[in-house]
N, C-alpha and C positions, 0 to 999 in steps of 0.2 A: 669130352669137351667138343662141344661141336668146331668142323670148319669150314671157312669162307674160301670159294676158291677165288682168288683175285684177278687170273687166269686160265689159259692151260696148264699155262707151268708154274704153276704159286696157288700152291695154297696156304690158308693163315687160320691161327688160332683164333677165337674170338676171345679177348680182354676187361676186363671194365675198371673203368676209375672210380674212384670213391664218387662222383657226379651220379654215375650208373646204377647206383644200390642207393639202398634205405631201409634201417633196419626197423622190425613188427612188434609192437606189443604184443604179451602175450593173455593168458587168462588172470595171473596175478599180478600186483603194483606193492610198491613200499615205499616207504617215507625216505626221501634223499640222504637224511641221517643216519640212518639204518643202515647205509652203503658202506662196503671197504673197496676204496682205491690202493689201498698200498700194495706193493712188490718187494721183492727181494733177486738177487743174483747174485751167487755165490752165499759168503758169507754176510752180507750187507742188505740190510731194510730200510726200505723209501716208504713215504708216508703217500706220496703221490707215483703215478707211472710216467713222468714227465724225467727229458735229459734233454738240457740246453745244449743247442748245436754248436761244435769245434769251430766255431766263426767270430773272426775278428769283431763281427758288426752286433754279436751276439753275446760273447761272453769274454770277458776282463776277471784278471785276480778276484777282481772286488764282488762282481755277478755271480761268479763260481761261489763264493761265501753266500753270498744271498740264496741263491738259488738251494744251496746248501741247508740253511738255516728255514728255509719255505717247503721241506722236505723232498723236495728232486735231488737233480744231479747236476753240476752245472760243468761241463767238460771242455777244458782251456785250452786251443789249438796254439800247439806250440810250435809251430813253422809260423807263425803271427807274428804282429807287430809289435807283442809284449814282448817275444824273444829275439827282435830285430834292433829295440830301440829301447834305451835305460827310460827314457821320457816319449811313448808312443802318442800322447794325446795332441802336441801339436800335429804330427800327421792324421792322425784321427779328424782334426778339424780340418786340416785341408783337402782329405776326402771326400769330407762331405759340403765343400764349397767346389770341389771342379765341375767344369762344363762338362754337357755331355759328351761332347764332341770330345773331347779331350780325355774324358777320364781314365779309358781303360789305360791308355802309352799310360801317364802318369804313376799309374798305381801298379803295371810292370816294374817303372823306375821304383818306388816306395819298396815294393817287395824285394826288390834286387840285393837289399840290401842284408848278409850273412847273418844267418843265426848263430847264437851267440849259448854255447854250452853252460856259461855262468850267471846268465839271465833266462833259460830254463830252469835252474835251479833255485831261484831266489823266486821267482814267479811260486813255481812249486808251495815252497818255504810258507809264502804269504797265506797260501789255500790252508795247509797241514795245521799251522800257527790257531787258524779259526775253530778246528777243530770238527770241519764239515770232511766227507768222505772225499776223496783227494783221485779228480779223474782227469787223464789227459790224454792227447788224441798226437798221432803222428801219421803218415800218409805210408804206405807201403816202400816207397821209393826212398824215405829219409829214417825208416824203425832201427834199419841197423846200423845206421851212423850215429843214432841218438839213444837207445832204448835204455843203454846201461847209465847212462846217465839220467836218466827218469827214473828208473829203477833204484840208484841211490839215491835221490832225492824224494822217495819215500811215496811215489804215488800208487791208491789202493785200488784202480780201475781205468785197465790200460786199450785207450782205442787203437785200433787200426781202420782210417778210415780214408777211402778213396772213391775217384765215380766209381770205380768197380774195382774189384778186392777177388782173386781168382785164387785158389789153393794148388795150380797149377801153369802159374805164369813161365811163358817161353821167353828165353831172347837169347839173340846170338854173344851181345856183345858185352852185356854184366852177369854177373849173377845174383840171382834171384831169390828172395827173402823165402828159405822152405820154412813155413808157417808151422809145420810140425811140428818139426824140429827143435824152433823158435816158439813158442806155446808150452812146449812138453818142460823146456828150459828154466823159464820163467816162473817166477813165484807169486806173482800176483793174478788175478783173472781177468781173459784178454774177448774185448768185445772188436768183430769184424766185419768188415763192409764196405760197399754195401753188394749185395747180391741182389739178382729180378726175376732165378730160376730156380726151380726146385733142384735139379743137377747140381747148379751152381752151389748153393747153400749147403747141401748134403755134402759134397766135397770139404766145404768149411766148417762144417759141423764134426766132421772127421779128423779137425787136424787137433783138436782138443779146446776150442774155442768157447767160453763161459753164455758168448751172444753172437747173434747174427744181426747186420743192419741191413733193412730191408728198404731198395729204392735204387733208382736210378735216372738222372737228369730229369728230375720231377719236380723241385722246388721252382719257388719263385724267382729267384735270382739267377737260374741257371738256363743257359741258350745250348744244353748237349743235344736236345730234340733237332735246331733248329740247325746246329754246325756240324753234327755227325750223324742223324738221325737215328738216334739209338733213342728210346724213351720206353720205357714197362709205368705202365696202369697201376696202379699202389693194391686196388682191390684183390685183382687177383693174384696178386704177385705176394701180397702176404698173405694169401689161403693156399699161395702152392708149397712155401716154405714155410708154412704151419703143416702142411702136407711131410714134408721134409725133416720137422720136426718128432712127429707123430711116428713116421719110420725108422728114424735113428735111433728111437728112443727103443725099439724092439729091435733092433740090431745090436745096440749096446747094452741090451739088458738096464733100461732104465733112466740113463743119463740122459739131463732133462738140457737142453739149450733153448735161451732166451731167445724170442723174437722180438726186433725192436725196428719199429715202421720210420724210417728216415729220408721223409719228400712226404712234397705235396699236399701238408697238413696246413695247410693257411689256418682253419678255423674249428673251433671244439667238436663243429659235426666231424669233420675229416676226424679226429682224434675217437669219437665214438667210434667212427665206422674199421676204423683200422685195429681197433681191439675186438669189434664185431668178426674182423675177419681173420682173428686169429694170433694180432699181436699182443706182446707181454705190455708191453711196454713203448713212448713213442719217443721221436727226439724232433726237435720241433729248431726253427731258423727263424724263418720270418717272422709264426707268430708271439715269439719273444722279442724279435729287437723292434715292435711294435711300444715294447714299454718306455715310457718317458725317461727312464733310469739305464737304457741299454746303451751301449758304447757306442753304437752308430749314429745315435742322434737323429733317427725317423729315416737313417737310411741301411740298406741290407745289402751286403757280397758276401761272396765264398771263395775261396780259393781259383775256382776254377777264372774267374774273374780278373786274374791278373796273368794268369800264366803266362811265360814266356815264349813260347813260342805258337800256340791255338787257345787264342780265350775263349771259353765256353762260357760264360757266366758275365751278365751287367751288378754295374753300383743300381739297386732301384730306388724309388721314395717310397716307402711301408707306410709313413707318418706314425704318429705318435699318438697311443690310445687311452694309457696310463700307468701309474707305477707297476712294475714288476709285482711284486703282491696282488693288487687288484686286476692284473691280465689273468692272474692263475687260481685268484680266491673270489673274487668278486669285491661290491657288489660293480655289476655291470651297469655302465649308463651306454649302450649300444645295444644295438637286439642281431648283429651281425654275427656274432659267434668270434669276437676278437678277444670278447675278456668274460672273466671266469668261468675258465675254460674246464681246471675239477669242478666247478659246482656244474655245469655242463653234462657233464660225464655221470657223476653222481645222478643228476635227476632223468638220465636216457634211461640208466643199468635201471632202477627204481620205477621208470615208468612202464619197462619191461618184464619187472620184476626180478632183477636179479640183485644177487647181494654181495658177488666178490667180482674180480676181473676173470678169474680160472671160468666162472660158472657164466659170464658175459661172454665170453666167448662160442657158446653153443646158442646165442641170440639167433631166430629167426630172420635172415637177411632176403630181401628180392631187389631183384631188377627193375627199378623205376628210374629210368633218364630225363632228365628235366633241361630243360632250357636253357641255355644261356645265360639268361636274365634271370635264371633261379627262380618264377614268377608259375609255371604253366608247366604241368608234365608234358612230353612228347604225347604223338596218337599212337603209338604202338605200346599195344597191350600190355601191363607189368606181366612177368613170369618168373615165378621161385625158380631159385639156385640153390645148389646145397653148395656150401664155402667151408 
């Protein structure tokens, strides 16, 4: 990988975001029909490679069913306002009536407010009752006050997910979730994240973990760029930890670990391009609670958004494109890449010529940076990459 030196004493990787690539046709094409989107992990088959993100503004009991029933995944953050509040939807509206001025205090106060181990459970309950695969998400810092109670309430795909998720976390003054340990324990299949480094992810891939999530402070709703300057490129970040993949799998003699691209997919190219570069699977924020049916009402946060003491993350307005079904199935009345976002996918793998996501993955990808205005490539020459 080439480096930039930024200095004498600095030098740096070069990066690229999904802006930066674009993947090539190759000599054959097929009919979008013809295509298989679906995956699996562990013992569980999706019809599509989509997982609704652990966020209040994204996914509710009810979305989880749907998203369920639409053949994704729809993954219910239960540090949220369903396990805060028997009745969350008046705060949900008052959410998305604050100023801006105002918002973030406010919705510290909202979140303040204790979760609640018997509205985890009934939450849970409502998902299991549909009969859709039952996934839920906890942050590192609350798995092991909560996990057994998730655990008996019957859920089939267990997240760990935080900005960063490390298989070796320090601190002097708690201790600290060994993931191992915790993983090796458990009897369901545990997806974790999110990771930006190959190191990083190999480490997590080690502790026995079904999936990696891949991202950090790259969505739309998140300011960790801007309040910590930590921020990883999605593109190459999931070709290092497809990298990461591809070596554990020869370390451990086979065992195969899910990569799943989580940031910075606003719109169905991002979604191609991140299985161009090596992801199984994506998990998508914004551009679900885009759908007229999502719980935020045309607007989007994430946890990091309230936090109590460094908010990394705003309330944004995504606005409202249309139902949940038509963001993910079509048909499309925008030519923006907001909605349907498989048939999207379908007609890329198909215009490429491929016919599964395994065999989309070895897509010819290059380097071509565009504009701003997404209108005009730069002048600087495209040049192949191998990802």
């Amino acid at each position: 990988m080439t480096e930039i030196e930024i200095g004498r004493s600095k030098r740096a990787r070069r990066a690229f975001a999904f802006d930066d690539i674009a993947v090539v046709p190759s000599r054959r094409t097929r009919d979008p029909q013809d295509v298989s989107v679906s995956w699996g992990i562990d013992a569980y088959q999706f019809e599509i490679p989509i997982l609704a993100a652990p966020m209040d503004s994204v996914v509710s009991p009810e979305t989880a069913i749907a998203m369920g029933k639409l053949g994704g995944v729809g993954v219910l953050n239960l540090e949220g306002l369903w396990t805060r509040y028997e009745n969350p939807l008046p705060v949900l509206s008052e959410i998305r009536s604050l100023p801006a001025a105002t918002a973030t205090k406010r919705m510290q106060e909202l979140y303040a407010e204790p979760i609640k181990a018997e509205l985890i459970t009934a939450r849970l309950a409502e998902v299991r009752a549909s009969g859709v695969t039952v996934a839920a998400a906890l942050s590192p810092q609350r798995t092991q006050e909560f996990y057994q109670t998730v655990v008996n309430a019957g859920v089939d795909l267990f997240v760990i997910r935080g900005t960063t998720v490390s298989a070796e976390h320090v601190s002097k003054e708690t201790e600290a979730l060994n993931l191992k340990k915790f993983i090796y324990e458990l009897d369901v299949p545990v997806i974790v994240g999110g990771a930006a480094t190959y190191t990083a992810a190999l480490h997590l891939m080690r502790t026995g973990a079904a999936g990696v999530l891949v991202g950090f402070g790259g969505g739309a709703a998140s300011t960790t760029r801007a309040s910590l300057g930590i921020h990883a490129p999605m593109a190459t970040a999931i070709a290092d930890i497809a990298g990461a993949r591809r070596d554990y799998m020869d370390e451990s003699g086979g065992r195969y670990v899910h990569v799943i691209a989580d940031g910075g997919l606003g719109t169905s190219g991002d979604v191609v391009k991140a299985i161009a570069c090596g992801a199984d699977a994506v998990m998508l924020g914004s551009a679900l609670a885009r759908a007229t049916d999502a719980p935020g009402g045309g607007w989007h946060w994430g946890h990091e958004a309230h936090h109590g003491e460094l908010p990394r993350g705003n309330r944004v307005h995504v606005g409202q494109v249309a139902p949940l079904e038509q963001l993910l199935y079509g048909p499309a009345a925008v030519a923006d890449g907001t909605a349907n976002i498989v048939g999207a996918l379908r007609r890329s793998m198909a215009t490429t010529g491929y016919s599964d996501l395994k065999e989309f993955q070895r897509v010819e990808v290059v380097v071509a940076p565009y504009s701003a205005a997404g209108s005009s490539a730069v002048t600087a020459p495209s040049a192949d990459i191998t990802l």
